[in-house]
N, C-alpha and C positions, 0 to 999 in steps of 0.2 A: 367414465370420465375421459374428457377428450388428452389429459396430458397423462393418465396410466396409457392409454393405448400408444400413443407414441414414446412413453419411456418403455414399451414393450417392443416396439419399433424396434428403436434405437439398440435394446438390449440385445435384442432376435440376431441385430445383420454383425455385429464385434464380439472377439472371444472376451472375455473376464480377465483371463489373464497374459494377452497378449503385449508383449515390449516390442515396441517399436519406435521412427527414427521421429524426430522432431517435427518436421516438414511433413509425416504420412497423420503424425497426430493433430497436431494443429487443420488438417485439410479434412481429418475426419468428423473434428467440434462442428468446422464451420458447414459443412455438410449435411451434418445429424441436426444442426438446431433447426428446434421447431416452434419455440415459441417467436411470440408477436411483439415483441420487445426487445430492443440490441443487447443481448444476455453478457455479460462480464465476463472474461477467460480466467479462471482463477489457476493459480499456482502453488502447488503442495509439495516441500522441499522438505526430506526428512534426512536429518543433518546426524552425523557420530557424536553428540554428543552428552556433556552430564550437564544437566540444568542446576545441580543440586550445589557443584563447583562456581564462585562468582567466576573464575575465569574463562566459564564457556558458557556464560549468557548470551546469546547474539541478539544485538537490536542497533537499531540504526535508524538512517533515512540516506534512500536514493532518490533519484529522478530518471525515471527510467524516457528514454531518447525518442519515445513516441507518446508520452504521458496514459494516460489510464482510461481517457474517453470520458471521464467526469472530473467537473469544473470547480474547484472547492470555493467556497465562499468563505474569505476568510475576512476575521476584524481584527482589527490592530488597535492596540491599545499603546497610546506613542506620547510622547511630553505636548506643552502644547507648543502649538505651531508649526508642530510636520503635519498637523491632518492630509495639509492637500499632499504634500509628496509622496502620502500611503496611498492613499486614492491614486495618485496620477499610476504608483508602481503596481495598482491592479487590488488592490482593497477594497469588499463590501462597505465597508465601514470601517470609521476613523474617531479614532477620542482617546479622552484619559479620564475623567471621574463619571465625567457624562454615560459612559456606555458601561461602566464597570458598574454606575447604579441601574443601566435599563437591567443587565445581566441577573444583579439581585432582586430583580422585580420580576426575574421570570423569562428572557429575551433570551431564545435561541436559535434564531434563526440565522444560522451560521455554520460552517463546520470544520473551523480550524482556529487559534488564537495566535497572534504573532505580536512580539511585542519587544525591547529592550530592558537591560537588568534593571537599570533604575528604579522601572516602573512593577515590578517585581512584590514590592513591597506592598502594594497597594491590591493587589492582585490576588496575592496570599491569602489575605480573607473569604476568600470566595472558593478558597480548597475544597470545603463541604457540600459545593454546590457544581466547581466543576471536574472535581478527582473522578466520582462515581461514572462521570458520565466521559471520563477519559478525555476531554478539552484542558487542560490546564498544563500551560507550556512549560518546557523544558528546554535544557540543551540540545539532550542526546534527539529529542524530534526536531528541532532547528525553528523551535517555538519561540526560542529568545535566542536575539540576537543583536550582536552592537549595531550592524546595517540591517535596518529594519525595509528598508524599501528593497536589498537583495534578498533578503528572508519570505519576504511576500511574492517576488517574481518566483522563488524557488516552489513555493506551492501551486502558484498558477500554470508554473509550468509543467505541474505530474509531479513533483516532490512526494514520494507517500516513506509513513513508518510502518517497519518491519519487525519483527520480533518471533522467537520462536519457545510454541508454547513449552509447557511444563516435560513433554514428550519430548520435544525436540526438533518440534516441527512446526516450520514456516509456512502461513497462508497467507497469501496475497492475488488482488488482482492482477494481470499483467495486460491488460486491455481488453478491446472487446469483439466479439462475433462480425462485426461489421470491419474492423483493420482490415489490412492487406495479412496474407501469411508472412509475408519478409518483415514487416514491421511486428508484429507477432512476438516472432521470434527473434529480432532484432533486438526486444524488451528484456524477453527470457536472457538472451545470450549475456546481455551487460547485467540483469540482477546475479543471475550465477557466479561470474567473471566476480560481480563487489564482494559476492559470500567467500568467494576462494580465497581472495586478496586478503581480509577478514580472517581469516581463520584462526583463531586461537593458537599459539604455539604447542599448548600442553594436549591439544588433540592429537592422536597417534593414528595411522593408517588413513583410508579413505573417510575424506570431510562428511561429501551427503552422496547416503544409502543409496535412498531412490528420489525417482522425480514424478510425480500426476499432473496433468493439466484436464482440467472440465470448465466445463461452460456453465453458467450458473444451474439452467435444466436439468443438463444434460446428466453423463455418468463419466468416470475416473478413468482416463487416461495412461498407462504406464511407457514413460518417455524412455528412451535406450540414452542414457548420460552419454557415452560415448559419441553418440550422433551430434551431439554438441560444439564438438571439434574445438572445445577450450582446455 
């Protein structure tokens, strides 16, 4: 198959366990890819801590300063009479009972939910339908919110949520094979910079272990933290 032989490529010319500087890694994804599609740069951040403590859960949302290369679609579920000022702030779609019954009938063609508390209540019912499939807004993802038309700019702008799994480790995109390197790493720089800022008090010593960056294809990058200059 044509994508073993170039993940054999790719494998053959990098050592396994080479650390190196941010700017040599990133030059190396965009280099090595070889698929036919602007492949994702993903980021694996493996952080010191105990998930098991509520006080070092880390999750969030950022907006990272060159967004992620994909366009979310989001719908807003708003009182009536903002419709149009959701739409005008960059909303797929706009409603309140209207789209909460397409949503029970099946309607997913969407990939993010923004909306105000109020309308919270009405939404609730729909927990069964949209919890599993991870749509169903919150705070801490900047799902609900009292300005619902800044809420909506904030996802169209690259808004993404973060969370780190049960290990301790965060996966996220940070753009794509097709950016510039500085913009790249311009992304990385300010996600790290929010994890630091972030940091749990009751964490003792160095925050996060290590750093990978790969390209969706591609294979695991091991980043030298230090080259980070944060």
């Amino acid at each position: 198959m044509r994508i073993s032989r170039n993940r054999n490529r790719v494998n053959s010319m990098v050592s396994i366990d080479t650390l190196d500087k941010i700017d040599a890694v990133v030059g190396k994804i965009k280099e090595l890819s070889f698929a036919k599609f602007d492949e994702s740069i993903d980021l694996a951040i493996n952080l010191n801590v105990d998930t098991k403590k509520s006080d070092q859960i880390i999750r969030g949302v950022i907006s990272l300063p060159y967004g992620v290369g994909k366009e979310k679609r989001v719908l807003a579920i708003c009182v009536s009479g903002d419709e149009e000022k959701c739409l005008h702030a960059g909303a797929s779609y706009a409603g309140g009972d209207d789209l909460i019954k397409k949503i029970e009938d099946g309607f997913f063609d969407f990939d993010v939910i923004v909306t105000v508390p109020n309308m919270m209540v009405k939404l609730m019912k729909l927990g069964k339908i949209l919890g599993p499939k991870g749509l169903m807004p919150n705070m801490k993802n900047g799902g609900i919110a009292t300005d619902i038309e800044q809420a909506i700019k904030n996802f169209k702008n690259g808004q993404i949520e973060y969370r780190a799994d049960k290990s301790g480790i965060i996966h996220n995109s940070v753009g794509r094979v097709s950016f510039s390197i500085d913009n790249i790493i311009a992304n990385i720089k300010h996600f790290i910079t929010h994890l630091i800022h972030h940091k749990p008090q009751t964490v003792k010593g160095n925050f996060i272990k290590s750093i990978y960056l790969s390209s969706t294809m591609g294979r695991s990058f091991m980043v030298d933290i230090k080259s980070l200059n944060i």
